[in-house]
N, CA, C and O atoms as a Tinker XYZ file with bonds, in Angstrom:
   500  protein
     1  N     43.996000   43.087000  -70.487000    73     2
     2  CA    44.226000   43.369000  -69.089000    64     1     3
     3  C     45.708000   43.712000  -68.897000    63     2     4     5
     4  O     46.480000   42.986000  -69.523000    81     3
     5  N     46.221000   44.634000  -68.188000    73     3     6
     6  CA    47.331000   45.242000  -68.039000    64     5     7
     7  C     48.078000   44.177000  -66.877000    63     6     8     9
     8  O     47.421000   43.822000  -65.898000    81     7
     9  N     49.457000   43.720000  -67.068000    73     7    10
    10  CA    50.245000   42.960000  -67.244000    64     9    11
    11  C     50.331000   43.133000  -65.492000    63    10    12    13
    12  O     49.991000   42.214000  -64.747000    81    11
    13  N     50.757000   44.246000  -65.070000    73    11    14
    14  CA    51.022000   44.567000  -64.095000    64    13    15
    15  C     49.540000   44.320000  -62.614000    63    14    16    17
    16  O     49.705000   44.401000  -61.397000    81    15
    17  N     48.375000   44.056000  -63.301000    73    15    18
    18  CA    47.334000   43.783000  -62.493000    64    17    19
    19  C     47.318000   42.442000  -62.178000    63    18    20    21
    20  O     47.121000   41.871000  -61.105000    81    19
    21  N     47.523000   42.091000  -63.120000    73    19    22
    22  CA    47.308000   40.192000  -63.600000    64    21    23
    23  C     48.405000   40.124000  -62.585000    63    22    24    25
    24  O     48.138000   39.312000  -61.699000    81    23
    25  N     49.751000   40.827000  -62.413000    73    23    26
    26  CA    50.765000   40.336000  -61.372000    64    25    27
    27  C     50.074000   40.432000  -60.105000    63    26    28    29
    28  O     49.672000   39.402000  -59.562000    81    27
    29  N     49.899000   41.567000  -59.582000    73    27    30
    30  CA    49.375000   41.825000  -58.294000    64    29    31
    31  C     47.958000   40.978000  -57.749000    63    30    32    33
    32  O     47.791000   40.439000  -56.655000    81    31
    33  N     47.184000   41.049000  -58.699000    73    31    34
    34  CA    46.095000   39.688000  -58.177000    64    33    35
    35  C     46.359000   38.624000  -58.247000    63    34    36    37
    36  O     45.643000   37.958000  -57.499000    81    35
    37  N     47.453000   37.731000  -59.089000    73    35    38
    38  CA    47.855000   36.475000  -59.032000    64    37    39
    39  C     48.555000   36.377000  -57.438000    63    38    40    41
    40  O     48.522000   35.289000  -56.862000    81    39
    41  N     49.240000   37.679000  -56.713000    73    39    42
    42  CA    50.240000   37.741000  -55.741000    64    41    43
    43  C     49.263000   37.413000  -54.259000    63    42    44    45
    44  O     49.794000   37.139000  -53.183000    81    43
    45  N     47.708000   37.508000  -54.471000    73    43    46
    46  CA    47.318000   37.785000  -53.453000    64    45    47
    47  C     47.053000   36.234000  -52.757000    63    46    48    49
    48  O     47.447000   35.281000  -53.428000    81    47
    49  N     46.376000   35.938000  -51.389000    73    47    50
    50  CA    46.353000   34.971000  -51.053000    64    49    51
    51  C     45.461000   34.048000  -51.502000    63    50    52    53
    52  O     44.396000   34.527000  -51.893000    81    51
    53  N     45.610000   32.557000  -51.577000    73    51    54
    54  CA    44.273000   32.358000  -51.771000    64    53    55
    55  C     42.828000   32.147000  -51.652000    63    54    56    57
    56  O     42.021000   31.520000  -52.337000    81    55
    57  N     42.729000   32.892000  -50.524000    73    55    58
    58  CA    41.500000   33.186000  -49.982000    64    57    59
    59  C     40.621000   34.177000  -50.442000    63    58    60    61
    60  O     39.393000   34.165000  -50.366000    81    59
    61  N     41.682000   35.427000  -51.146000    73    59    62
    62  CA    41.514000   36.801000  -51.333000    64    61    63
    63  C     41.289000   36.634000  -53.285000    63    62    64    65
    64  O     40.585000   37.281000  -54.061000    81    63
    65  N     42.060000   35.701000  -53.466000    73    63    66
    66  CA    41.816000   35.058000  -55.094000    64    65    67
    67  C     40.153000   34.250000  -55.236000    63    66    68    69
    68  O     39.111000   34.491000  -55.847000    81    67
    69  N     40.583000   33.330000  -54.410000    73    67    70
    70  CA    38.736000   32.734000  -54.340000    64    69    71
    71  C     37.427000   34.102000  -54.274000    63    70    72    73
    72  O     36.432000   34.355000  -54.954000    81    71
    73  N     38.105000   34.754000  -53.042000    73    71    74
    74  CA    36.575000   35.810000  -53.315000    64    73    75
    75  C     36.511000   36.404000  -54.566000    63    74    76    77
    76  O     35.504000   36.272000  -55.261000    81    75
    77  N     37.804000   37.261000  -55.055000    73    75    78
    78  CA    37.758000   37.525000  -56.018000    64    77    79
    79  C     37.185000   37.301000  -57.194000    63    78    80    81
    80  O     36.230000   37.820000  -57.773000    81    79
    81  N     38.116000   36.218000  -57.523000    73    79    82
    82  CA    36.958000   35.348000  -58.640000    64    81    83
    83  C     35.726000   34.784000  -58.723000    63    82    84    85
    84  O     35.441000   34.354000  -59.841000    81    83
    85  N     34.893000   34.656000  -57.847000    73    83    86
    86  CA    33.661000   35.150000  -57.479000    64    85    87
    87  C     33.189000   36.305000  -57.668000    63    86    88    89
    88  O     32.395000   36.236000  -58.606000    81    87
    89  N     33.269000   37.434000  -57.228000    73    87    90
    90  CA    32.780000   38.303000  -57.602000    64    89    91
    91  C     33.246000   38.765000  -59.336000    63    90    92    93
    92  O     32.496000   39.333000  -60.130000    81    91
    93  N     34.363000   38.428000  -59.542000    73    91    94
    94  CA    34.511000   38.818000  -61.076000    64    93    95
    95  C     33.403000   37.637000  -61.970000    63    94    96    97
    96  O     32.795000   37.923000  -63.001000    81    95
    97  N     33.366000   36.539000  -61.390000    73    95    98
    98  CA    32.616000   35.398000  -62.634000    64    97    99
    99  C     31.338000   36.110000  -62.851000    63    98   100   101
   100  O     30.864000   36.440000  -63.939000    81    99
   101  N     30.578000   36.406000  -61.039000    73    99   102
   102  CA    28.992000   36.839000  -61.479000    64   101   103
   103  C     29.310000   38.161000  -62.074000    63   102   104   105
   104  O     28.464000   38.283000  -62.960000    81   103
   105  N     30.052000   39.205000  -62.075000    73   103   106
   106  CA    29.999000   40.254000  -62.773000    64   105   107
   107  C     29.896000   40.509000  -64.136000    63   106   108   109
   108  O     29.206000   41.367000  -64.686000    81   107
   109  N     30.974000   39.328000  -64.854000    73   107   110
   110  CA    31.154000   38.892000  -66.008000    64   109   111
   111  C     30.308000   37.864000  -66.776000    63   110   112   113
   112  O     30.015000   37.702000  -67.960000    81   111
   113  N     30.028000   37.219000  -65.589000    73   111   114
   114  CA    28.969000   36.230000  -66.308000    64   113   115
   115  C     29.907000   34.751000  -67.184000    63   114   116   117
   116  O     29.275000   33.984000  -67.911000    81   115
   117  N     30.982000   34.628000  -67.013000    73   115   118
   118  CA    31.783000   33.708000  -67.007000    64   117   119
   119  C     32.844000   33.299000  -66.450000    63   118   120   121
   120  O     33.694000   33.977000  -65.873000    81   119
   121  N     32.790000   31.498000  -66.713000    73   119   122
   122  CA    33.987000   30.887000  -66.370000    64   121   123
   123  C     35.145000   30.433000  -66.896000    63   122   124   125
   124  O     34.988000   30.328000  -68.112000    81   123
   125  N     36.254000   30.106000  -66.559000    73   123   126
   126  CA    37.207000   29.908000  -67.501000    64   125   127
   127  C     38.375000   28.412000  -67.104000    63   126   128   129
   128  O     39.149000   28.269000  -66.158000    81   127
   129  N     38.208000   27.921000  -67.728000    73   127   130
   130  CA    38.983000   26.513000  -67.559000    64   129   131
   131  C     40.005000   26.510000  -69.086000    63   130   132   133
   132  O     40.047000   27.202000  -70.103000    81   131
   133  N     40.729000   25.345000  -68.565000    73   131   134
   134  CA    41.771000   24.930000  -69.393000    64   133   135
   135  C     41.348000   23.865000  -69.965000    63   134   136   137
   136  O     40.953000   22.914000  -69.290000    81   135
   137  N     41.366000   23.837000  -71.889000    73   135   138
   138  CA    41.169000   22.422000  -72.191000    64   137   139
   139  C     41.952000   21.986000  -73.362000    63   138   140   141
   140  O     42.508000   22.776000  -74.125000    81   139
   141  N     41.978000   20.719000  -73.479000    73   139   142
   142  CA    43.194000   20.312000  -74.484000    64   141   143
   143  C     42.197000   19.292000  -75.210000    63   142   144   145
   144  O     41.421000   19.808000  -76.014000    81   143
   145  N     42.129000   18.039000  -75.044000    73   143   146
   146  CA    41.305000   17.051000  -75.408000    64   145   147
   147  C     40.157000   16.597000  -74.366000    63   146   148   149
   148  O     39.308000   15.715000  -74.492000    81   147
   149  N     40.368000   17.358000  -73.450000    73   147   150
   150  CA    39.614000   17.144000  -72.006000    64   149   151
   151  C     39.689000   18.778000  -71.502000    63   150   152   153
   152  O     40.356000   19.649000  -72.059000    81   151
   153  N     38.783000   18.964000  -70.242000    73   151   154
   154  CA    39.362000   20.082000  -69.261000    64   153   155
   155  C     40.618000   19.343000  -68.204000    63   154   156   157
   156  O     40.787000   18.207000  -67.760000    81   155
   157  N     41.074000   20.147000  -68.132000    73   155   158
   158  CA    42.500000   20.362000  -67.274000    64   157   159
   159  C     42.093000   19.924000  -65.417000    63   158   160   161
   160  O     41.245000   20.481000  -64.719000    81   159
   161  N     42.890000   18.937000  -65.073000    73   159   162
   162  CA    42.580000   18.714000  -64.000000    64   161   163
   163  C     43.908000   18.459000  -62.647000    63   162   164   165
   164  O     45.132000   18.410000  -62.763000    81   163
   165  N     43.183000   18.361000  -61.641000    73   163   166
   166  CA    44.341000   18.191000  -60.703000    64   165   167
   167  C     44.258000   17.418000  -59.170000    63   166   168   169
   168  O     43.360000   17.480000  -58.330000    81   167
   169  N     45.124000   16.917000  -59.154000    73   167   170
   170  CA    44.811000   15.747000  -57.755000    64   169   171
   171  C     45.021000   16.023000  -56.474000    63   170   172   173
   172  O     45.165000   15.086000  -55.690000    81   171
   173  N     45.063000   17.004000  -56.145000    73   171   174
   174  CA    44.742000   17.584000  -54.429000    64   173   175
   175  C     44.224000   16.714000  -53.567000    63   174   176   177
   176  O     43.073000   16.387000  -53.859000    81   175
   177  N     44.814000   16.051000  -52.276000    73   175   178
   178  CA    44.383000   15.216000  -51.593000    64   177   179
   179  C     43.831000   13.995000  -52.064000    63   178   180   181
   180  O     42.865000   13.461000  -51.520000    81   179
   181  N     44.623000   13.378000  -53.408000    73   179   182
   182  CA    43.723000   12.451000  -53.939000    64   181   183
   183  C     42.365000   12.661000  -54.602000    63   182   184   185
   184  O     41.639000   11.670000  -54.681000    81   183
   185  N     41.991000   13.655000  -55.018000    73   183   186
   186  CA    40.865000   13.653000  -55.379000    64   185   187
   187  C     40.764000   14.564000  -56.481000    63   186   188   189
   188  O     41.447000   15.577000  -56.328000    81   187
   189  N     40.052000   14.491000  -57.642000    73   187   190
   190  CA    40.462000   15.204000  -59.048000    64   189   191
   191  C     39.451000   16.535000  -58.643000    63   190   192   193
   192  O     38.304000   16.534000  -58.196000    81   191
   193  N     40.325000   17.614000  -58.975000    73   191   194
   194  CA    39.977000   18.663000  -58.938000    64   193   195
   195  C     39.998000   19.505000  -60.277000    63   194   196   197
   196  O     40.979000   19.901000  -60.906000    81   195
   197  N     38.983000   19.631000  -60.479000    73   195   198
   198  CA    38.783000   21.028000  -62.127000    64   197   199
   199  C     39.155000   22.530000  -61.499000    63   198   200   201
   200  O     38.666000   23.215000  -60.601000    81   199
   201  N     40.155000   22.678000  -62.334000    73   199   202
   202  CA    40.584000   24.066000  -61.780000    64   201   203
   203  C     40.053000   25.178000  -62.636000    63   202   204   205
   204  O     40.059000   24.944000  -63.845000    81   203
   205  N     39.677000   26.137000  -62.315000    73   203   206
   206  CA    38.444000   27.553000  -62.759000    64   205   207
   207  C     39.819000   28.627000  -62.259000    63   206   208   209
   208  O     40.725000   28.529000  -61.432000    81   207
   209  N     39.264000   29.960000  -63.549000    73   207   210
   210  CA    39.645000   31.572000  -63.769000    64   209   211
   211  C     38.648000   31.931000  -63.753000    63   210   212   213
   212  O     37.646000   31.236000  -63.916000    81   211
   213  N     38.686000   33.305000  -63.518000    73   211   214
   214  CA    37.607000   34.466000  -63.864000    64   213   215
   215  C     38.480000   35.329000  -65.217000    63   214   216   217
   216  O     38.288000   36.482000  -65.602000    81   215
   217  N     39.143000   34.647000  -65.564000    73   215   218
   218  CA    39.516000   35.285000  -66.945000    64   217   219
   219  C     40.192000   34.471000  -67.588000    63   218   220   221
   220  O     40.635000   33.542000  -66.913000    81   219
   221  N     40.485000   34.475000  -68.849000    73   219   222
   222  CA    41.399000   34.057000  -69.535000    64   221   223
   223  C     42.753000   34.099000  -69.910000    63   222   224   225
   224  O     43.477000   33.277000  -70.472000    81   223
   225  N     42.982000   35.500000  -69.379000    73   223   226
   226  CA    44.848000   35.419000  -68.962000    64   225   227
   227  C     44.959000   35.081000  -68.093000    63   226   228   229
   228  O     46.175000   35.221000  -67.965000    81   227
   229  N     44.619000   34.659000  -67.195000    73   227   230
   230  CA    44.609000   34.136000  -65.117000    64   229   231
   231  C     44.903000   32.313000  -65.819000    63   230   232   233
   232  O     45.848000   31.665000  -65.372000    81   231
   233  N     44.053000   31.763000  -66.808000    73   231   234
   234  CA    44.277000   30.588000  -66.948000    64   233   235
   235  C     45.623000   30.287000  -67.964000    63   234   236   237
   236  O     46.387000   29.328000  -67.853000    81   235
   237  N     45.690000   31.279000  -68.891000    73   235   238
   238  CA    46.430000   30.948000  -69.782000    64   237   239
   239  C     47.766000   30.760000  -68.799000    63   238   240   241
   240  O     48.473000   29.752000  -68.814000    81   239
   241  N     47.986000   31.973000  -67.902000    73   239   242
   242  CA    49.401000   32.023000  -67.082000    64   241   243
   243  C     49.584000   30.664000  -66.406000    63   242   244   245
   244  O     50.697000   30.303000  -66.021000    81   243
   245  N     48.779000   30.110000  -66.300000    73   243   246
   246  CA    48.669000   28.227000  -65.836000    64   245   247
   247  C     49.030000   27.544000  -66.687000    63   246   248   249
   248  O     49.760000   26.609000  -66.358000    81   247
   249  N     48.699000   27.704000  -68.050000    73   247   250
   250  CA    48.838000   26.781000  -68.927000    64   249   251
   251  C     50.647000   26.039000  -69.550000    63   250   252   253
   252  O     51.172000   25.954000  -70.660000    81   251
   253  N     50.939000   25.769000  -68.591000    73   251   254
   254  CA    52.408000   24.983000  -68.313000    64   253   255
   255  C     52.859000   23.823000  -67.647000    63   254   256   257
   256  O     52.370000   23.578000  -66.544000    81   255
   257  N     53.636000   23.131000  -68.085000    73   255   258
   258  CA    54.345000   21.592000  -67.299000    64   257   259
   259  C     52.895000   20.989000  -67.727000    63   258   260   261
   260  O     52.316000   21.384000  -68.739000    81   259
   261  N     52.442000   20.139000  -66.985000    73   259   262
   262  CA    50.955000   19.096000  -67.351000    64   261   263
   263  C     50.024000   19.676000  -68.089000    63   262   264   265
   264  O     49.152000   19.008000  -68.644000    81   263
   265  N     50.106000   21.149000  -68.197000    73   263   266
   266  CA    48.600000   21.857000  -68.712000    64   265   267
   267  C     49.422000   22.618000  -70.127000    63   266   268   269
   268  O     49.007000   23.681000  -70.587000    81   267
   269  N     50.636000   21.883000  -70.706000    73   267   270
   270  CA    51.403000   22.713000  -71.600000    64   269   271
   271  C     50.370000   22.869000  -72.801000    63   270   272   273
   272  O     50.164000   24.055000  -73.058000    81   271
   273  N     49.677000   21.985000  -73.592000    73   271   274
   274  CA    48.900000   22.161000  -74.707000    64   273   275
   275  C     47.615000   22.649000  -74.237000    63   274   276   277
   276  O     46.808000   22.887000  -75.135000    81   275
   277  N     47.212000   22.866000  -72.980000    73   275   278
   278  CA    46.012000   23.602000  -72.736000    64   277   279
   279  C     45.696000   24.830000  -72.913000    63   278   280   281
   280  O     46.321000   25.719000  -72.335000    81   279
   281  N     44.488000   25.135000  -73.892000    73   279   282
   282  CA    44.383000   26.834000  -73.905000    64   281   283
   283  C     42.922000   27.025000  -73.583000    63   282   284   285
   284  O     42.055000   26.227000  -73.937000    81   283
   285  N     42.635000   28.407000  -72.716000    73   283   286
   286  CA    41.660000   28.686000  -71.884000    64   285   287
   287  C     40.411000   29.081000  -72.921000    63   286   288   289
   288  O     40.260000   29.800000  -73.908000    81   287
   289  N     39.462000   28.014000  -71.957000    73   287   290
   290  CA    38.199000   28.144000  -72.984000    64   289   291
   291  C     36.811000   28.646000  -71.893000    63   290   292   293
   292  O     36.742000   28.424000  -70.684000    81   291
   293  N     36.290000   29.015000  -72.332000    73   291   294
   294  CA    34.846000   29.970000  -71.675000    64   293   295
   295  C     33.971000   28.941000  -71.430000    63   294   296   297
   296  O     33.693000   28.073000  -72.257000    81   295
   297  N     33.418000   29.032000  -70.041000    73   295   298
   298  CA    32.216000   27.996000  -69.916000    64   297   299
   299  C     31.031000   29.429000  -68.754000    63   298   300   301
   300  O     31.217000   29.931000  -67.646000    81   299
   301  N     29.934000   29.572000  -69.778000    73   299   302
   302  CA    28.638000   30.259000  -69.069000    64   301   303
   303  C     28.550000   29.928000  -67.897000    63   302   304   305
   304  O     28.659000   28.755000  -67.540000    81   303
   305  N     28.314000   31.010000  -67.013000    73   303   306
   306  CA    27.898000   31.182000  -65.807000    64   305   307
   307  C     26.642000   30.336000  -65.886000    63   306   308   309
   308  O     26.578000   29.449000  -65.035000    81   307
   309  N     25.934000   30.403000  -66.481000    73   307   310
   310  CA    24.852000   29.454000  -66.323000    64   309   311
   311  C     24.947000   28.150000  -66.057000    63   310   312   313
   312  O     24.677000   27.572000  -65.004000    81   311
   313  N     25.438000   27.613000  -67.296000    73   311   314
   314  CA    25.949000   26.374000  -67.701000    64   313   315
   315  C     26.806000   25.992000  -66.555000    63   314   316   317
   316  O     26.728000   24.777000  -66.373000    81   315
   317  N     27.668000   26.636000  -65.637000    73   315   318
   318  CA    28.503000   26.723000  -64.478000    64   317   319
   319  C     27.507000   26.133000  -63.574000    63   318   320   321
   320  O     27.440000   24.920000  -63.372000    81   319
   321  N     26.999000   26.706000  -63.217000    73   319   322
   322  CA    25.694000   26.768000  -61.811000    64   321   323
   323  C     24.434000   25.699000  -62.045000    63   322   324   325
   324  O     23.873000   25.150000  -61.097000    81   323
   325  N     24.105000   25.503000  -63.289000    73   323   326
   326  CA    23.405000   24.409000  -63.299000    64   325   327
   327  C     23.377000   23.270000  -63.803000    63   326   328   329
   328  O     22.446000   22.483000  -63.634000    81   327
   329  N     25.077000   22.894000  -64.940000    73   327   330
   330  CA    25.448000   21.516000  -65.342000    64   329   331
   331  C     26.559000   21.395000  -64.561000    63   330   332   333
   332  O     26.566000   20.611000  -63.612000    81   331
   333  N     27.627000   22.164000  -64.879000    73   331   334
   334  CA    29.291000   21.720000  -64.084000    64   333   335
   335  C     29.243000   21.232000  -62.459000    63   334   336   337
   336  O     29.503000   20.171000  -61.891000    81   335
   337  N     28.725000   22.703000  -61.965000    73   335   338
   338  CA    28.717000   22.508000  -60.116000    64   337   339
   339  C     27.946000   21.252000  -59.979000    63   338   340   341
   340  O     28.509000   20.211000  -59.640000    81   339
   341  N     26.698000   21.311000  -60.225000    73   339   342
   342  CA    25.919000   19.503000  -59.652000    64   341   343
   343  C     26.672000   18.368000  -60.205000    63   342   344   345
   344  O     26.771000   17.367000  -59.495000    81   343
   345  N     27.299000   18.378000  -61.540000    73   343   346
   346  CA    27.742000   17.392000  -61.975000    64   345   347
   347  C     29.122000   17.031000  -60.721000    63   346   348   349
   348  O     29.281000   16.054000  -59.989000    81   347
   349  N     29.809000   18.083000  -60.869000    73   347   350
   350  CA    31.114000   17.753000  -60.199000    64   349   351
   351  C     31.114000   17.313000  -58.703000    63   350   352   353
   352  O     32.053000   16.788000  -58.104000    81   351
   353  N     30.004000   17.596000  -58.264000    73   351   354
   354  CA    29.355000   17.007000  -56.511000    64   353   355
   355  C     29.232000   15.859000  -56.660000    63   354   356   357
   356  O     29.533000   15.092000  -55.745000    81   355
   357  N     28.616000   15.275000  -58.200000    73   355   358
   358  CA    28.173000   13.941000  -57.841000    64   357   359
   359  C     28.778000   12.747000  -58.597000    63   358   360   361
   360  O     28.440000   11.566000  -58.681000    81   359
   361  N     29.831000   13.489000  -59.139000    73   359   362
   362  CA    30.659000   12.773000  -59.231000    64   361   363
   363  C     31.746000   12.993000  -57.946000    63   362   364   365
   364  O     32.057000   11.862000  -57.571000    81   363
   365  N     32.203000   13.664000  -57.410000    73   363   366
   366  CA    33.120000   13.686000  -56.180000    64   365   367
   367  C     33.753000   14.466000  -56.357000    63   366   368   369
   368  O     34.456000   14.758000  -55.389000    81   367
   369  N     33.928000   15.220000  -57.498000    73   367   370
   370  CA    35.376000   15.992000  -57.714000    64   369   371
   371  C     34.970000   17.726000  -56.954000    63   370   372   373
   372  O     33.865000   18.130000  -56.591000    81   371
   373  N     36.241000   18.416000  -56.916000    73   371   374
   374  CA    36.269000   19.454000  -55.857000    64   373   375
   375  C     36.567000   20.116000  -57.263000    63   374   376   377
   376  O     36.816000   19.495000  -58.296000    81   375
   377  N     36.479000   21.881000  -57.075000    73   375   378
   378  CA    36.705000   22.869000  -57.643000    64   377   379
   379  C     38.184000   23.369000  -56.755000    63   378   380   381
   380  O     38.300000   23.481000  -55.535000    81   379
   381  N     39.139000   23.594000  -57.733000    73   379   382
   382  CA    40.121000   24.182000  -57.690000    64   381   383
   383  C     39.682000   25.977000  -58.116000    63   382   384   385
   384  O     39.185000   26.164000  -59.226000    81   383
   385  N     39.864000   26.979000  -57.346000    73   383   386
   386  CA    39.430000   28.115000  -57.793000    64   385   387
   387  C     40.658000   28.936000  -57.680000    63   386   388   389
   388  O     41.466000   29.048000  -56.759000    81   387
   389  N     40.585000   29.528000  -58.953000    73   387   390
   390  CA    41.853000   30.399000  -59.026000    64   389   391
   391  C     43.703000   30.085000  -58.836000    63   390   392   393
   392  O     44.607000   30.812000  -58.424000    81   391
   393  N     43.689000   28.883000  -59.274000    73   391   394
   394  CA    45.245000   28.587000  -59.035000    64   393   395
   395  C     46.151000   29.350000  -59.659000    63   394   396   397
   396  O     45.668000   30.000000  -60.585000    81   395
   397  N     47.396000   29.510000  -59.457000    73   395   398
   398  CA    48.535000   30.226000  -59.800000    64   397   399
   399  C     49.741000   29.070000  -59.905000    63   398   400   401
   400  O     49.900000   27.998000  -59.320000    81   399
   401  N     50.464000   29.734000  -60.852000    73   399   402
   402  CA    51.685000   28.725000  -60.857000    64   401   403
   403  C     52.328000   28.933000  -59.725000    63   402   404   405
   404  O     52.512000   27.852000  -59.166000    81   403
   405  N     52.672000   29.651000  -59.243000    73   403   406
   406  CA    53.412000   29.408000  -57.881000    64   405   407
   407  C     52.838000   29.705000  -56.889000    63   406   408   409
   408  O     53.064000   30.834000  -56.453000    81   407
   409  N     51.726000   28.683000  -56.026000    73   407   410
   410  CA    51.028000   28.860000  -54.947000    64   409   411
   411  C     49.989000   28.018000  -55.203000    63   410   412   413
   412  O     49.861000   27.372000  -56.243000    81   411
   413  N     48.880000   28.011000  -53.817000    73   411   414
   414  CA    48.185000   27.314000  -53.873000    64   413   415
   415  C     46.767000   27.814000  -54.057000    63   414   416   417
   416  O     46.530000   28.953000  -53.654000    81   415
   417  N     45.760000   27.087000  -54.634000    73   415   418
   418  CA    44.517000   27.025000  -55.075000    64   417   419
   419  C     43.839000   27.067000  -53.899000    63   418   420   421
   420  O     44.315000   26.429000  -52.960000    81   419
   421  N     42.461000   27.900000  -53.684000    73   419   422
   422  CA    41.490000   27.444000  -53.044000    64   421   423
   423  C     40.537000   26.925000  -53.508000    63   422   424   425
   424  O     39.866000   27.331000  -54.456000    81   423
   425  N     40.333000   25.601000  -52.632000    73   423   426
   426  CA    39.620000   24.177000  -53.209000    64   425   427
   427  C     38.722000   24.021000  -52.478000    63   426   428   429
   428  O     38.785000   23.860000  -51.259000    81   427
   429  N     37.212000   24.075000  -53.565000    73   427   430
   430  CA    36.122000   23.989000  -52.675000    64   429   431
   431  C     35.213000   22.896000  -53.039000    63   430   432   433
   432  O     35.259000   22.626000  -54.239000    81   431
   433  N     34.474000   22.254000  -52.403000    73   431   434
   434  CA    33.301000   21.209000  -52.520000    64   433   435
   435  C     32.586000   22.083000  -53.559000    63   434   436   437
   436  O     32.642000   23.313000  -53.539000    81   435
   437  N     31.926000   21.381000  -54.446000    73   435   438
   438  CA    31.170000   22.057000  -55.733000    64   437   439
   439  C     29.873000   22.436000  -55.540000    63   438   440   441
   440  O     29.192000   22.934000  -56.436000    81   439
   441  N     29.355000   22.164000  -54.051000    73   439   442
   442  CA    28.301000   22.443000  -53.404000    64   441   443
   443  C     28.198000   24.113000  -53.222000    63   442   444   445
   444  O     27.434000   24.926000  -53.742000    81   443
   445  N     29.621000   24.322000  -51.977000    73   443   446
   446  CA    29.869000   25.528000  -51.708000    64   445   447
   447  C     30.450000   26.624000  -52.541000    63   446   448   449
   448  O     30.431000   27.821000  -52.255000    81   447
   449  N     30.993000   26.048000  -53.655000    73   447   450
   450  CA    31.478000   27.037000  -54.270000    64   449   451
   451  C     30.155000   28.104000  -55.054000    63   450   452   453
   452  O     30.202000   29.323000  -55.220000    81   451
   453  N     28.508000   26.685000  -55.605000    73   451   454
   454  CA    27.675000   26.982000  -55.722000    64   453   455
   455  C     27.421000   27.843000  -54.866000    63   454   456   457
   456  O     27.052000   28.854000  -55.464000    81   455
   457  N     27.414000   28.038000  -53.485000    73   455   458
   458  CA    26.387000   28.689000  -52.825000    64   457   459
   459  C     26.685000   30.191000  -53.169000    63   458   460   461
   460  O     25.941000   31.115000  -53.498000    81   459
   461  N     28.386000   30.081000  -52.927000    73   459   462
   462  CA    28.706000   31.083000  -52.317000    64   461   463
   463  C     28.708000   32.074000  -54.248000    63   462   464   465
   464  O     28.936000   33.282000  -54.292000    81   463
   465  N     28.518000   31.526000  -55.119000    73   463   466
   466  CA    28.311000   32.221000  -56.654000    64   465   467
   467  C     26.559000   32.681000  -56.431000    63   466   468   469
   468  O     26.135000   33.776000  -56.804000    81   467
   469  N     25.791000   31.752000  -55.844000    73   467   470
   470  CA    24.467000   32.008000  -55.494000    64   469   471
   471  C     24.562000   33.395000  -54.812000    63   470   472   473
   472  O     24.116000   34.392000  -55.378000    81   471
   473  N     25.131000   33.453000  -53.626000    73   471   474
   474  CA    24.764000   34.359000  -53.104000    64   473   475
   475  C     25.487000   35.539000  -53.529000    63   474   476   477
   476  O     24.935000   36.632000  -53.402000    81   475
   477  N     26.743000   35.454000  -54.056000    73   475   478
   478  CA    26.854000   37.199000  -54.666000    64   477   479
   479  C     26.142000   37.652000  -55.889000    63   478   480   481
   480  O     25.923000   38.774000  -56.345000    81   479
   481  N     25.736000   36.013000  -56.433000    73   479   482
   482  CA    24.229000   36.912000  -57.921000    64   481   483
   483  C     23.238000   37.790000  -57.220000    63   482   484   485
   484  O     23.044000   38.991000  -57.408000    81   483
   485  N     22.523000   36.812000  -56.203000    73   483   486
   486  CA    21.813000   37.910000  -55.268000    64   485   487
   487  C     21.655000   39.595000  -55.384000    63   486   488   489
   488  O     20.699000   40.305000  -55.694000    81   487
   489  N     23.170000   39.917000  -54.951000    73   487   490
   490  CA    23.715000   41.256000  -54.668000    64   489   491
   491  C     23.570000   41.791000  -56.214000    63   490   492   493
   492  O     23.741000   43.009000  -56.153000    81   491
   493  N     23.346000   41.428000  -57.477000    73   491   494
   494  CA    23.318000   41.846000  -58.645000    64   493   495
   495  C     21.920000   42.133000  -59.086000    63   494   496   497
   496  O     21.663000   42.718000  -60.138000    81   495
   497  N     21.022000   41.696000  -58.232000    73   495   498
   498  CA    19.200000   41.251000  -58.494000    64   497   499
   499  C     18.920000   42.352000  -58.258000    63   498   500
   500  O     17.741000   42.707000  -58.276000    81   499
């Protein structure tokens, strides 16, 4: 991926990053997290949040300060939608989507982040 894209979509808001990466995961058909001995996590409002890419340079550019030995590993869209999302509801934890080193993540209940991956597969059917 050309250096100069990865800048300009990291630049955008994170509202405009969340849709994004949505529509890139169902397109691609994967997810992308950070893992070291564990996946990579983060405490937003007190509450542990797993932070997700739609690519693997989007995560690697994260992978610094707390996430220094973390390198970005692939988790199936499938495997996404029917082990991670339910798991992470019921355990409590929120989805961090699309973070950037300098700025903030949009953080969603693992419910909605489901829906809203539900409904742009839809648009692919």
């Amino acid at each position: 991926m050309h250096p100069e894209k990865i800048k300009q979509v990291m630049q955008l808001p994170a509202q405009q990053r969340y849709d994004y990466c949505v529509r890139k995961v169902t397109d691609t058909q994967e997810v992308w997290g950070l893992y070291d001995t564990g996946w990579a996590t983060a405490q937003p409002h007190g509450h542990v949040a797993i932070p997700f890419w739609p690519e693997a340079a989007y995560a690697q550019a994260c992978a610094s300060g707390d996430w220094a030995d973390f390198q970005p590993r692939v988790i199936a869209l499938g495997d996404f939608l029917n082990k991670w999302l339910p798991g992470m509801e019921s355990n409590g934890q929120l989805a961090s989507v699309f973070p950037v080193p300098q700025g903030s993540a949009g953080i969603a209940a693992p419910a909605d982040l489901l829906a809203d991956l539900r409904d742009e597969t839809r648009q692919y059917e």
